[in-house]
C-alpha positions, 0 to 999 in steps of 0.5 A: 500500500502506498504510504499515506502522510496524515493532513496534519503533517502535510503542510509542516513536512513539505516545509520541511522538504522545501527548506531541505532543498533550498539548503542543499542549493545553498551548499552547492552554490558555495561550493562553487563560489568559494572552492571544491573543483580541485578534484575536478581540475586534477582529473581535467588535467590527467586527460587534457592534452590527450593524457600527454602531460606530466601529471606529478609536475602539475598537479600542485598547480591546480587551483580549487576555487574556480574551473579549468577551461580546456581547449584543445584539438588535433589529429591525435585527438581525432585521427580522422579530422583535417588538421595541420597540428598532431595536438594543440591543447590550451589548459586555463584556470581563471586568474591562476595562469594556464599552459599551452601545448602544440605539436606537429610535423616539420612539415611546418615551419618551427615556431622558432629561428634555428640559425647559428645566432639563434642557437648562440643566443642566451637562453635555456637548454637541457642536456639530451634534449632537442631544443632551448628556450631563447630568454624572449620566446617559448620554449620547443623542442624536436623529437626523433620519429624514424619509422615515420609519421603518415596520415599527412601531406607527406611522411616525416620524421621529426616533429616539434613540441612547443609549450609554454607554462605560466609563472614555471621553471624552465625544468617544468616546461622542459618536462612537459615538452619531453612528455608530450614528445614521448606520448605522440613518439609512442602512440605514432610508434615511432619505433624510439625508447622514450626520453629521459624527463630532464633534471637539470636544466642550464641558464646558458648566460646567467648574470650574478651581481657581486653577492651571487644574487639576481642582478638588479635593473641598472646595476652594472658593477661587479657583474659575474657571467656564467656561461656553462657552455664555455669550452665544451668538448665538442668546440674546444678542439677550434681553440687548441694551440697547435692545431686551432683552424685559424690564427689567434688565442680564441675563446669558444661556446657551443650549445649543451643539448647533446644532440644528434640533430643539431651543433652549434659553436662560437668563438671570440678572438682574445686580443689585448691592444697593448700585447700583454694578456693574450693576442695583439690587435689582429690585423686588417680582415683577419678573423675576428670571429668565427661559428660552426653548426650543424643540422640533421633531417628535416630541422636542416631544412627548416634551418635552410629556410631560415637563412634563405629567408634573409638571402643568405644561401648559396647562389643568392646573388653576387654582393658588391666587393665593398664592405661598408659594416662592421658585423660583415662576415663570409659563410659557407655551406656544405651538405652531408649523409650523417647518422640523423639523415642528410645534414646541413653543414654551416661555418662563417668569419668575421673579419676584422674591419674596425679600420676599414668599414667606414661608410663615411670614408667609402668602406673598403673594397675588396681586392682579389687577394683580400677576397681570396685569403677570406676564402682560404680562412673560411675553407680551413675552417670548415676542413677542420670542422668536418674532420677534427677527432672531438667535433661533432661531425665525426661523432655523427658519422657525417660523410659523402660531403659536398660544397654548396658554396659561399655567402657573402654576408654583407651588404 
């Protein structure tokens, strides 16, 4: 039988009811003005990005007083849909910051310049890993897909991961674009074992003030660098006496990624006008400066690309033999097979033009001896490059070179 509430208690009982549920969307609306999501926000996390992100490293940035917002698309998220990115995922708590991830072939363009100055410039890099996060611009990083990536345009090799984290270390940024690598890598079966996550993350120009602390707007006294790349291995070898390519006592850098993808060097000629701490003033178009690097596989051709941008590539144009600028430098380009795949190969001087690249006197023309010795010293330099024991190209296996020729890189 049906229950049958007495008349007497009707009234006091739906009073009862109504009070009840008012109460309970009280608790509700509370919950959701002054917290309660951080489940629901630690559980959106594990599964934004396709299940791709570090969850141990995010976690505790997870707010609980309002709700995730995520968006995100990509093949690897639809496989059957049109779409030029593997993933593009956007992860936004309100007012707390948010992060970002995209990936996709090198079929496109890298988010970032890859050229040798781009390389040397400071920034973070992470031993083992691809890629750097320049001081200005988001950090990427390039992964290994040997049995390729189908479903687009082309078959590829190598994808990129860009990311960016609100208010995080450049070791969490640097984790999450690794883990988002190893995910897609995996799933694409890639046929490579997975990425370390990094541990140490390096600052490849770190200032100190005297203290040892942060250096403060417009502090200029007693500033240390710390420069971690100075004399690796794999430069040390262009600044050996003996054996160095070009003349002079030389200070060289290179990147600290350990990659079989990419290489970069500098060096800086240590001169003392007066003789007394290293080399003299060197004389009129001597080199001054000098860089080395390297690109595999389909990061070549975006590399390549970078400086055809600029017309700086073999066979652009004839420059004029008069050089009216300081930074005026001559590079040239070779292209080998090497362990990562076909690689582009890029060395470059510096001549010393501090008394002759006036441009209110003229500048200074070229004579063809000057023009040649310039060639010799930038053809020594990649000789040198391609064979020296320590250098990279020799640990990569690099052979069946061939000369693409030269850029004059001044105007």
């Amino acid at each position: 039988m049906p229950l049958r509430i007495p008349p007497r208690l009707r009234l006091p009982l739906a009073g009862a009811l109504a009070l009840t549920v008012a109460a309970a969307v009280g608790v509700t609306l509370l919950t959701q003005d002054d917290g309660g999501h951080q489940a629901a926000n630690r559980a959106q996390l594990k599964r934004a990005c396709g299940g791709l992100l570090p969850y141990a490293d995010l976690r505790n940035r997870v707010p609980d007083d309002v709700r995730g917002d995520l968006d995100e698309y990509g093949t690897l998220l639809d496989p059957g849909q049109e779409s030029r990115p593997l993933l593009n995922c956007t992860l936004d708590w309100k007012d707390h910051g948010g992060l970002h991830v995209e990936a996709t072939t090198l079929v496109n363009p890298l988010p970032g310049e890859v050229k040798t100055e781009d390389l040397l410039a400071p920034g973070h890099e992470a031993p083992g890993v691809t890629g750097r996060m320049a001081d200005d611009k988001r950090l990427w990083i390039v992964a290994e897909c040997p049995n390729g990536i189908t479903g687009r345009a082309r078959k590829t090799t190598q994808l990129y991961v860009g990311v960016g984290v609100d208010k995080a270390s450049a070791r969490t940024e640097f984790r999450v674009a690794v883990a988002v690598a190893n995910g897609i890598a995996s799933r694409a079966h890639c046929g490579t074992a997975p990425a370390a996550l990094p541990t140490r993350v390096f600052d490849t120009y770190e200032e100190h003030d005297a203290s040892g602390g942060p250096v403060q707007p417009g502090d200029y006294d007693d500033i240390r660098v710390d420069e971690p790349g100075r004399g690796v291995k794999k430069c040390a070898w262009l600044a050996a006496k003996g054996s160095a390519p070009l003349r002079g006592t030389w200070t060289v850098t290179g990147d600290l990624q350990q990659s079989r993808l990419l290489s970069v060097c500098g060096g800086e000629r240590r001169t003392d006008p007066g003789g007394g701490l290293a080399d003299p003033q060197p004389a009129d178009l001597e080199p001054l400066a000098f860089d080395t690097a390297s690109w595999a596989g389909e990061l070549g051709a975006s590399a390549y690309r970078d400086y055809q941008d600029e017309g700086r590539y073999p066979g652009f144009d004839d420059r004029s033999d008069t050089l009216t600028e300081q930074d005026a430098a001559l590079a040239l380009w070779a292209r080998s097979e090497c362990a990562a795949g076909p690689t582009y190969h890029r060395v470059s001087i510096s001549p010393n033009l501090a008394h002759l690249a006036d441009p209110e006197l003229g500048g200074h023309t070229l004579t063809r001896a000057e023009r040649t010795g310039l060639s010799r010293a930038v053809n020594r330099l990649m000789t040198s490059y391609l064979t020296a024991p320590d250098g990279w190209p020799k640990a990569q296996h690099c052979h069946d070179t061939k000369l693409l020729g030269e850029v004059e890189e001044w105007r």
